[in-house]
C-alpha positions as CSV (number, residue, x, y, z in Angstrom):
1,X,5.9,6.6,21.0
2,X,6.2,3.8,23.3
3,X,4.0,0.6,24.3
4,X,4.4,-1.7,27.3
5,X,2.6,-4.2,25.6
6,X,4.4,-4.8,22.7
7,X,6.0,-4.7,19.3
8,X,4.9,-1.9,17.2
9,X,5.8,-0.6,13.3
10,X,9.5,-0.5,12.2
11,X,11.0,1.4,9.6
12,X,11.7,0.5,5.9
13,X,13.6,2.5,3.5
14,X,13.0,1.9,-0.1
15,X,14.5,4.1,-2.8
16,X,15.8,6.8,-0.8
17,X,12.0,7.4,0.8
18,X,12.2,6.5,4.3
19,X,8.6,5.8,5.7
20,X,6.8,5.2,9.4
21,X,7.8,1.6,9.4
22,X,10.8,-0.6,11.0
23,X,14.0,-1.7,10.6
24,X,14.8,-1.5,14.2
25,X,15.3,-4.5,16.4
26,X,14.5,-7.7,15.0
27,X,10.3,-8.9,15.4
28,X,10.0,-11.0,18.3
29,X,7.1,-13.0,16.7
30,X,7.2,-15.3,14.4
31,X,6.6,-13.5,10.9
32,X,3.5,-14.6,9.2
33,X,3.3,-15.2,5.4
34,X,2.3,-11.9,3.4
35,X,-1.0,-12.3,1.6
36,X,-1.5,-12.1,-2.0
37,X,-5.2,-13.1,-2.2
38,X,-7.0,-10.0,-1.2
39,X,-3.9,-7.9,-1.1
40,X,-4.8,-3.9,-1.7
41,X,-4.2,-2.7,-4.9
42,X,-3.0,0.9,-6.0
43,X,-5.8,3.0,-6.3
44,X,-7.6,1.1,-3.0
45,X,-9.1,3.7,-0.6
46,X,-9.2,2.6,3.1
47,X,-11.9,3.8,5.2
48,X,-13.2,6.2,2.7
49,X,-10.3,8.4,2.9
50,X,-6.7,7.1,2.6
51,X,-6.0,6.3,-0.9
52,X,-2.8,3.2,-1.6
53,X,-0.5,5.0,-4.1
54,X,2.4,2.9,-3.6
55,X,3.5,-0.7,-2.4
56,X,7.0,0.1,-0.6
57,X,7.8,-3.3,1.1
58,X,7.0,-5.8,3.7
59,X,8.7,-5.7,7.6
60,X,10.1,-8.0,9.2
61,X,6.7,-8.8,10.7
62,X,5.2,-9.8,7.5
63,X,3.1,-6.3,7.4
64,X,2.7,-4.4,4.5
65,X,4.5,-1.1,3.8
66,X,2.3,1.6,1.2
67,X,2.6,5.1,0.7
68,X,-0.7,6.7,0.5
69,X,-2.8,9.8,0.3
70,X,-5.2,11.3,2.9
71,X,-8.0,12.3,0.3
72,X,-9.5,14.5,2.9
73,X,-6.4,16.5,4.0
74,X,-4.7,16.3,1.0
75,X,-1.2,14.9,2.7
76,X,1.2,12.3,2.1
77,X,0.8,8.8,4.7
78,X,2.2,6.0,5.2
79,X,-0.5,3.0,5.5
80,X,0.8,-0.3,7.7
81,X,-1.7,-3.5,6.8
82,X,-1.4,-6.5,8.5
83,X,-3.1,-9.8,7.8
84,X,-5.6,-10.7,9.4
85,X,-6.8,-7.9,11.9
86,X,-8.5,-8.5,15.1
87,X,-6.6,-10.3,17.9
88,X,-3.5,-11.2,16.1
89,X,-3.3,-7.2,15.6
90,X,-4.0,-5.6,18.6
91,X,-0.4,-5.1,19.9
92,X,0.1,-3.0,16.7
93,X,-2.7,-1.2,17.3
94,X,-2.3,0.0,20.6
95,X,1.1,0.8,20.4
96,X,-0.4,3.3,17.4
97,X,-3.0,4.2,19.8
98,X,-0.1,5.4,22.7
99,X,2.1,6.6,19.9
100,X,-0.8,8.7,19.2
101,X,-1.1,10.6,22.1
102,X,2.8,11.9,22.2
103,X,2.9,14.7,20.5
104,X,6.7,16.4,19.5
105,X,8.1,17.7,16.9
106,X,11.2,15.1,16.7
107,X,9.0,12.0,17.2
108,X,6.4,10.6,14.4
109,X,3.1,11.7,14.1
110,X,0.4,8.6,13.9
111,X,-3.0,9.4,12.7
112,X,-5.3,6.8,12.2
113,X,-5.1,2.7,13.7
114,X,-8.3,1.0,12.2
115,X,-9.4,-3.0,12.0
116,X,-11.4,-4.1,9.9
117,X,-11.1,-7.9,11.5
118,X,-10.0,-9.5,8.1
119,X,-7.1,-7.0,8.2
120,X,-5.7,-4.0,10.3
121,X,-3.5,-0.8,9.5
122,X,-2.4,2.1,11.0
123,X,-1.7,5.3,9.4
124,X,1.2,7.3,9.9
125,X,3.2,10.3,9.1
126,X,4.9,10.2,5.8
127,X,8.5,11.4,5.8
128,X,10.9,12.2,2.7
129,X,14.6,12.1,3.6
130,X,16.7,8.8,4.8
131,X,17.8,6.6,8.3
132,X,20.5,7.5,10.0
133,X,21.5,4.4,9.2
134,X,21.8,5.6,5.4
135,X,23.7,8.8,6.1
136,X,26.5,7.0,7.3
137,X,26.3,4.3,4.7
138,X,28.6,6.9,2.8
139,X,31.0,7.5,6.4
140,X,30.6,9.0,9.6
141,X,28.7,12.3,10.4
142,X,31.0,15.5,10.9
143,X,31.0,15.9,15.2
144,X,28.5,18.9,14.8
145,X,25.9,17.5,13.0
146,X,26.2,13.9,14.7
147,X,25.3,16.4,18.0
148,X,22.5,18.0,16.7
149,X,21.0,14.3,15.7
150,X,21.8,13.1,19.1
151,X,19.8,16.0,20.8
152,X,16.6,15.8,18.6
153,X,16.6,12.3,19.5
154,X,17.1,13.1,23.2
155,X,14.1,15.5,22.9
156,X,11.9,13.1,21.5
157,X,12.5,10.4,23.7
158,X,12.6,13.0,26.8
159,X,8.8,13.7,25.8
160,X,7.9,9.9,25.7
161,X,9.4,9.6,29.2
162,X,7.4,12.5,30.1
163,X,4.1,10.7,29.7
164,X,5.3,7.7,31.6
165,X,6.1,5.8,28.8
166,X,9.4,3.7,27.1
167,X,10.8,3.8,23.6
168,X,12.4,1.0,23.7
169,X,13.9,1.0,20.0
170,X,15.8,4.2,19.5
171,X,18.4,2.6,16.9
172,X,19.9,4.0,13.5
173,X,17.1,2.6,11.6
174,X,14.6,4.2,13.5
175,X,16.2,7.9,13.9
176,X,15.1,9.2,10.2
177,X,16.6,13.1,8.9
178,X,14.0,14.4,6.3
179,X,15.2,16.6,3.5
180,X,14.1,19.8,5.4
181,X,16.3,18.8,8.0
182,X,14.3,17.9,10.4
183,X,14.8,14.3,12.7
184,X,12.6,12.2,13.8
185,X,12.5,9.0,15.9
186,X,10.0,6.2,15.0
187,X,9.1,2.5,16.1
188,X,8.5,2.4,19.5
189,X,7.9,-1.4,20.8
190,X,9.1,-1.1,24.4
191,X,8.3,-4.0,26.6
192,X,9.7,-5.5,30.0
193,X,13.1,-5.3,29.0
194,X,12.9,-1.8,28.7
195,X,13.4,0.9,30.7
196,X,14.1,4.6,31.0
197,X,17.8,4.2,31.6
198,X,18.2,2.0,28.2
199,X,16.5,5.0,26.0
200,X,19.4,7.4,27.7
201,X,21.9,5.0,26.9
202,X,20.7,4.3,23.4
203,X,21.7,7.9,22.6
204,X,24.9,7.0,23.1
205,X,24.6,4.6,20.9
206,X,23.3,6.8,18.3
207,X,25.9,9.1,19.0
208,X,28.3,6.6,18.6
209,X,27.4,5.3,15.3
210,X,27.0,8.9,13.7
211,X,30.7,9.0,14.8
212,X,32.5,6.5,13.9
213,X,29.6,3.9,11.6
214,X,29.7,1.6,14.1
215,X,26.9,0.0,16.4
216,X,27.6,-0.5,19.6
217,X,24.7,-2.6,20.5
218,X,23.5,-0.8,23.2
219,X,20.7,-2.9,22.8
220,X,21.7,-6.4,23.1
221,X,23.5,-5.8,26.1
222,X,21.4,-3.6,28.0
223,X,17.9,-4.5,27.1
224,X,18.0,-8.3,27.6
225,X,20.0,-9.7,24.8
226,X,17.3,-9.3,21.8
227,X,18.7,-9.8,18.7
228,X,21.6,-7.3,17.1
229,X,21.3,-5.6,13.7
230,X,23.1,-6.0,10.6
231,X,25.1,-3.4,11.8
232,X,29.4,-3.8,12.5
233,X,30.1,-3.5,15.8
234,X,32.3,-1.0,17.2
235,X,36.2,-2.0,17.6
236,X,36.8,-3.6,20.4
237,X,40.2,-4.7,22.3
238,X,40.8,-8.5,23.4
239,X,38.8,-7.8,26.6
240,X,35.6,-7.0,24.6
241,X,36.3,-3.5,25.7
242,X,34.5,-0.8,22.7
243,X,36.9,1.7,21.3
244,X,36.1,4.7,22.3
245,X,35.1,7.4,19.0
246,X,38.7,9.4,18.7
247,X,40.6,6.1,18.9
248,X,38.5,5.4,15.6
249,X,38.7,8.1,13.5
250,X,39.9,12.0,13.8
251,X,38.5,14.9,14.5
252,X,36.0,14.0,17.3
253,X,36.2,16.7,20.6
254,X,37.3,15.3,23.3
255,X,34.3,16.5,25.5
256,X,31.7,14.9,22.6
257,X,33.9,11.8,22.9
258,X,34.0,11.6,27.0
259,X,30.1,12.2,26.6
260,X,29.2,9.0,23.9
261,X,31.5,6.5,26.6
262,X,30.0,7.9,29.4
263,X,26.4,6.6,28.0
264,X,28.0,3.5,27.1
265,X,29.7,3.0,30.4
266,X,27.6,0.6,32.7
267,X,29.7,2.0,35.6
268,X,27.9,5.2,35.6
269,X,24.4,5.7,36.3
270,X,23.1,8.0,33.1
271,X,20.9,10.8,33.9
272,X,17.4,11.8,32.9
273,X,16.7,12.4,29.4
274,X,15.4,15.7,29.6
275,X,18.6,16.4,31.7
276,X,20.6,14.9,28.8
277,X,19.0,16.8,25.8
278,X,19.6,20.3,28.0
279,X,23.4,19.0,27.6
280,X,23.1,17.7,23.8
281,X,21.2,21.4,23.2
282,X,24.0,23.4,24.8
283,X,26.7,21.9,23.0
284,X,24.7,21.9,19.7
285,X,24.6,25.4,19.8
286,X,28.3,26.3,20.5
287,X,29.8,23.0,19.0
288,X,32.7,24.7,18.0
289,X,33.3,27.1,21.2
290,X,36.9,26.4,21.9
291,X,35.6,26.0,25.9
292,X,34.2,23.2,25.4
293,X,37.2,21.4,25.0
294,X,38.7,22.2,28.2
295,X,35.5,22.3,30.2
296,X,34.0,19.2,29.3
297,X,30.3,18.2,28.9
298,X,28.1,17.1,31.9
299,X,29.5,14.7,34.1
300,X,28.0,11.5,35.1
301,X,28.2,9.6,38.7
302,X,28.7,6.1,39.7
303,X,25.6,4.1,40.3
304,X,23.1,4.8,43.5
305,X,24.6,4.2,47.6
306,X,24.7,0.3,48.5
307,X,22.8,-0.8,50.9
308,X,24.9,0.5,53.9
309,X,24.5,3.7,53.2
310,X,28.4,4.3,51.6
311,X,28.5,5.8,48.1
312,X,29.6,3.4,45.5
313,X,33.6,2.5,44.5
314,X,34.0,5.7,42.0
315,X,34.3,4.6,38.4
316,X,35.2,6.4,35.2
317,X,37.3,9.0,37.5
318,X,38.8,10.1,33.9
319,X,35.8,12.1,33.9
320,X,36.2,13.7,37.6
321,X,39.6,14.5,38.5
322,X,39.5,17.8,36.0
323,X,36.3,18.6,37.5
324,X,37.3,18.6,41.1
325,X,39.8,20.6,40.7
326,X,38.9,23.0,38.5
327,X,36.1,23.6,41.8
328,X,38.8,23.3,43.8
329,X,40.4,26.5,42.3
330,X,37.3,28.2,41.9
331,X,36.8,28.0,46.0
332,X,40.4,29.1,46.8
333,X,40.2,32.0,44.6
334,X,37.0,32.9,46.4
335,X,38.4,32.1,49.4
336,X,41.1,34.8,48.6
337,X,39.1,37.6,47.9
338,X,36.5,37.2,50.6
339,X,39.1,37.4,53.0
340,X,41.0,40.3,51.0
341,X,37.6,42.2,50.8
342,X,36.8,42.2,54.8
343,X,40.0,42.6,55.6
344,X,40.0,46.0,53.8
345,X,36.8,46.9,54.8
346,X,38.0,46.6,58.5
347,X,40.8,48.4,57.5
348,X,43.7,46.6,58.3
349,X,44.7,45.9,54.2
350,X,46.0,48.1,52.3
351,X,46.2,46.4,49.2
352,X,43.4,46.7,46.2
353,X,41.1,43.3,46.8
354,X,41.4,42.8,43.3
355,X,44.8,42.2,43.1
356,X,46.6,39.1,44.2
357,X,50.1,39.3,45.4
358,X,52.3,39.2,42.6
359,X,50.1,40.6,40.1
360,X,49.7,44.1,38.6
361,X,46.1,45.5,38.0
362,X,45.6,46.2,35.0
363,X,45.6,50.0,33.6
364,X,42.9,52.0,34.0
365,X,41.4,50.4,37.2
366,X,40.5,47.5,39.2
367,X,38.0,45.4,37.1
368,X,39.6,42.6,35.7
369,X,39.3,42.8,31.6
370,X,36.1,41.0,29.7
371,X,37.2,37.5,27.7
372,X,33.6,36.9,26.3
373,X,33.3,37.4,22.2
374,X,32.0,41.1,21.5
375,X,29.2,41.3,18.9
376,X,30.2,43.7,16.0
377,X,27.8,46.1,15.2
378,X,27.0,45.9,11.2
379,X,24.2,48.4,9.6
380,X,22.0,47.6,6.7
381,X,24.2,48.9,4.1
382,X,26.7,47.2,5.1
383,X,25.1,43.7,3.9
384,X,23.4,42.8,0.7
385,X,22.5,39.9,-1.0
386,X,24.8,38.0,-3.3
387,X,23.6,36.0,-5.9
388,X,25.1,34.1,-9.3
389,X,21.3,33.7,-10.9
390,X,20.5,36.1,-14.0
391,X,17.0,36.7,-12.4
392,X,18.3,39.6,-10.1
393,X,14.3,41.1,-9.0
394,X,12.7,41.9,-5.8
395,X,14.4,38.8,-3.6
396,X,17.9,40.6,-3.9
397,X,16.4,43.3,-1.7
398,X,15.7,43.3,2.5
399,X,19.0,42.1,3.4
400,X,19.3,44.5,6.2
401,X,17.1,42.8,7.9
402,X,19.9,39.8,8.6
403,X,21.7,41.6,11.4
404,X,18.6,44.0,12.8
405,X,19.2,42.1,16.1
406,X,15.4,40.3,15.4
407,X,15.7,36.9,14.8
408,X,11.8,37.1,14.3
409,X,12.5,38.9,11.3
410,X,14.4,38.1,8.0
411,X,15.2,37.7,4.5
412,X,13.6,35.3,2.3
413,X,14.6,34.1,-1.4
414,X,12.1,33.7,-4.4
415,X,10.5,29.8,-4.5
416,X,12.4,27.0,-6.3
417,X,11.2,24.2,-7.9
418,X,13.7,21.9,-6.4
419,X,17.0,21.8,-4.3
420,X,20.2,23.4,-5.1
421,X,17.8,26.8,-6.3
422,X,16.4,24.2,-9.2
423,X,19.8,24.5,-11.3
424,X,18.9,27.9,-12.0
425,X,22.3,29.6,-9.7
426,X,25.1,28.3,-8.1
427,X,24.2,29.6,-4.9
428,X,23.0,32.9,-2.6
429,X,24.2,34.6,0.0
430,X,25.2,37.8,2.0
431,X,27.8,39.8,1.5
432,X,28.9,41.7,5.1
433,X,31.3,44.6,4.7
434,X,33.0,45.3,8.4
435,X,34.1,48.5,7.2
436,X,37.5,47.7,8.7
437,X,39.8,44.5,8.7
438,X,38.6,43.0,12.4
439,X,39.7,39.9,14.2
440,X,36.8,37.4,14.3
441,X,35.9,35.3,16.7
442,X,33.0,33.1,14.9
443,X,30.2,33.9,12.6
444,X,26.7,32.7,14.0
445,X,23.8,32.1,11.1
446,X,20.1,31.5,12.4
447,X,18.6,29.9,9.3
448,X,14.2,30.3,8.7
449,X,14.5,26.0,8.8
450,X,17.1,23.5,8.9
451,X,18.2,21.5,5.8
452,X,20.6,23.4,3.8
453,X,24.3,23.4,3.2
454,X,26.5,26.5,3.4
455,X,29.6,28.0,3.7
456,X,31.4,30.7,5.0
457,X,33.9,32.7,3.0
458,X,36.3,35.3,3.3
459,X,37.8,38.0,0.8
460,X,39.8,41.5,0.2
461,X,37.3,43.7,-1.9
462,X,34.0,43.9,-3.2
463,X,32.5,44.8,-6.5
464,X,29.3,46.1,-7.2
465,X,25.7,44.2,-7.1
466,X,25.4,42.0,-10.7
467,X,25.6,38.7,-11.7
468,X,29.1,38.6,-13.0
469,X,30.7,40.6,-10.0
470,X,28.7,38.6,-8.1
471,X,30.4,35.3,-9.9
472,X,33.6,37.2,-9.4
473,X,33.3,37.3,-5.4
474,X,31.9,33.9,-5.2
475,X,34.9,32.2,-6.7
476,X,37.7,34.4,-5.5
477,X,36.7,34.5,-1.7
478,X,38.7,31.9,0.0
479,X,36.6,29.0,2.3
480,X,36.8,29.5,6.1
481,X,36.6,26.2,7.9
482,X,34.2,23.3,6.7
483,X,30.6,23.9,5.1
484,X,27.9,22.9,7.0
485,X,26.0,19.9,4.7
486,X,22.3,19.4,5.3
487,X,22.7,21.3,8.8
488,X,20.2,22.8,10.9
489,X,19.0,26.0,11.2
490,X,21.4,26.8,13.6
491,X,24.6,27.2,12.3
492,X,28.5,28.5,13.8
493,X,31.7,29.5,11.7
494,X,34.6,29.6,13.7
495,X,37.7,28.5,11.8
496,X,39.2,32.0,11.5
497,X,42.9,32.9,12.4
498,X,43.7,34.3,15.5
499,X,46.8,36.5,13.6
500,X,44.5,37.6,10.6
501,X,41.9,40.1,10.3
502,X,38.9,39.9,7.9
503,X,36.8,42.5,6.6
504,X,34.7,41.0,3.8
505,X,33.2,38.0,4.4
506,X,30.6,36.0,2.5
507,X,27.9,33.6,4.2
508,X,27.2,31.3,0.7
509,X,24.4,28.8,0.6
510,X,24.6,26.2,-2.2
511,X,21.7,23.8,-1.5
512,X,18.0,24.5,0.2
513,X,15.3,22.5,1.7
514,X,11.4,22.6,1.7
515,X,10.2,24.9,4.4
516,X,7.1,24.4,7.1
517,X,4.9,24.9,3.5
518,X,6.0,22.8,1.4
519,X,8.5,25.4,-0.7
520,X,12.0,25.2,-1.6
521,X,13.1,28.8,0.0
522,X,15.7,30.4,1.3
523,X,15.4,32.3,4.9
524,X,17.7,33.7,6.6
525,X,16.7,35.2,10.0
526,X,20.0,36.4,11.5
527,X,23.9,36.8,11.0
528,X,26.5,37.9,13.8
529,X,29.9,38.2,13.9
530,X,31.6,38.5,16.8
531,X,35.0,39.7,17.9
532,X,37.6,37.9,21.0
């Protein structure tokens, strides 16, 4: 939601409400004083249709913050004034006016710029849920869900680019996670500092700070030294040099880490954004794929050929070496068994083209066995819905549609009246019966809408469908891995021992979010479990 012209909205976050409006970069005007004379009141309508219901605060500009009502629709907004309107307003105003015309579901939506001369304000999606600059207030963001951030932000800023436009101001404050789950990017106020290249590298920053709670300032060094944030810096050596996110805490992949530096590096020209949230989407959905680690995330080059015509010194080689010779192996094993295979059809081989001197075939036959995870097939009976609540009606039935193989279709739960199923339960779930103890590879759970926090469980027997056997399982099954907290609606269970086999397990959800109407609902569209 960019403008070339100017500064824009920022964000504010009052009382655990973020809203439309900006705690980004700092204002690069000077901030006017904030009128009382004349101010709105609660109650106000504007333009005959959006009604003030709430002061919230002032930015740094000196524009005032209110949550509102659009009487017409019926929907939450958030209303920006600033005093006065007419010329002193019209860089707001059309950056609402490009913001407008970008339309995706990770960016926020703007609805209405008006001026009125003695005063202007644009109207703007409302959104309930906090900055990503609260979330880690309380410490850094499990790798997984600090990925799945990063590539809804590289999605939204992939569709600005896509228009032509700049950010410009993609920053913890301005990356907001609603309580459904959902993330959105705010605040754009690009100008000729800006370009394409500092958006890519900004999610790098936002990776970085998820990780580790840290700011790298991506911002005041790449985008002509604006002002920094109240936000610590990353640790840095006696060079300056940023610590890269494993050296500051544990538990970070080594392929997410490699990724976050490589967007930080100045060495390395970054790639496209769209290019770049294609990378953040892949390993979002197999975060925890043990292949990763080894394989590594996309791979960067040095900056663009000098003016000879030479390619550039190489730079951040850590990143290369594994690569080129992984492709190195790849062609000399081809290499092998082209030759093998001509040779044999020319007749002058004996040996199978399969098999490499040295090695035995395997039993059986030539092809070489499968290592991808098999699905397990599961029936309807063999699922059914688990649940601790003493209302035990029609939502405990439809379970089998969880692993029919349609991710269009699913199970829902009964609407709540708030998170956490209202107080009312500890928690629902599904029960999955393999019919034999199996070796698991991970579980995969396609959720009706991001937002909730679960966990995966494991046990030795089942009881039959009430609330006390129910209970029973619930507290007696033994917690694979780590839950997912506030995740998307994607979610991957893979913690399971390679020596153990499971037969029972349980997928247990403890907290729920508002879906695309409004309700606090369970869905749960698909489960698979799959085998080594």
């Amino acid at each position: 939601m960019p403008s070339s012209t100017g500064p824009s909205i920022a964000t504010i976050i009052e009382g655990g409400r973020v809203t439309q409006v900006g705690e980004g970069q700092e204002a690069d005007e000077v901030t006017p004083p904030v009128m009382a004379f004349g101010a709105p009141a609660v109650g106000e309508v504007l333009a005959e249709r959006y009604e003030l219901a709430e002061h919230i605060n002032d930015d740094s500009a000196g524009r005032q913050v209110w949550r509102g009502v659009d009487v017409v629709l019926r929907r939450p907004v958030a209303v920006v004034l600033r005093y006065p309107g007419g010329d002193s307003a019209m860089e707001m105003l059309q950056a609402a006016v490009t913001a407008s015309r970008v339309i995706h579901p990770n960016l926020v939506g703007v609805y209405d710029a008006i001026d009125e001369d003695e005063r202007a304000y644009v109207v703007r999606e409302w959104v309930d849920g906090h900055s990503l600059r609260e979330l880690v207030a309380d410490g850094p963001l499990e790798p997984a869900r600090a990925t799945s951030i990063a590539h809804a932000v590289a999605g939204a800023i992939a569709a600005v680019h896509a228009t032509g436009m700049v950010h410009g101001n993609v920053h913890p404050g301005t990356v907001m996670v609603g309580d459904d789950g959902r993330v959105v990017l705010a605040d754009a106020r690009a100008d000729g500092n800006d370009t394409i290249e500092t958006d890519a590298r900004a999610v790098g920053g936002v990776l970085y700070f998820a990780l580790t709670g840290a700011w790298p300032h991506v911002e005041a060094n790449l985008s002509g030294g604006r002002g920094r944030s109240a936000l610590p810096d990353g640790v840095r050596d006696a060079n300056g040099a940023l610590a890269a996110p494993r050296q500051v805490r544990a538990g970070v992949p080594a392929y997410l880490d490699d990724l976050t530096m490589d967007l930080l590096d100045p060495q390395l020209a970054v790639p496209s954004v769209d290019v770049l949230a294609a990378e953040l989407g892949r390993l979002n959905a197999a975060a925890e794929e043990q292949y990763l680690d080894n394989s590594g995330p996309l791979r960067f080059a040095t900056h663009d050929e000098d003016n000879t015509g030479a390619p550039a010194a190489p730079a951040g080689t850590r990143n290369i070496v594994a690569g080129v010779a992984a492709l190195l192996v790849i062609a000399l094993i081809g290499l092998y068994f082209g030759i093998n295979a001509l040779s044999d059809r020319d007749g002058t081989n004996a040996a199978s083209p399969s098999t490499p001197p040295g090695a035995t075939a395997p039993a059986g036959g030539t092809d070489a066995p499968t290592t991808q995870p098999q699905k397990i097939p599961i029936d309807g009976n063999s699922v059914r819905i688990v649940s601790t609540g003493t209302d035990r009606g029609q939502e405990l039935n439809g379970a089998a549609a969880v692993v029919d193989g349609d991710v269009n279709k699913g199970w829902e739960s009964d609407s709540y009246d708030g998170p956490q199923f209202a107080g009312l339960k500890s928690g629902m779930g599904v029960l999955i019966d393999l019919k034999e103890p199996r070796a698991i590879k991970d579980v995969q759970v396609v959720l009706a809408n991001g937002g909730a926090t679960a966990e995966l469980k494991s046990g030795t027997t089942t009881l039959p469908s009430s609330k006390a056997s129910d209970t029973q399982l619930v507290t007696s099954y033994t917690i694979i891995g780590e839950p997912h907290e506030r995740a998307g609606a994607n979610m991957t269970f893979s913690a399971f021992q390679p020596d153990q086999k499971y037969q029972y397990l349980l997928f247990w959800v403890t907290d729920i979010a508002k879906n695309a109407k409004n309700e606090y609902r369970l869905g749960i569209q698909e489960i698979t479990v799959r085998a080594p």
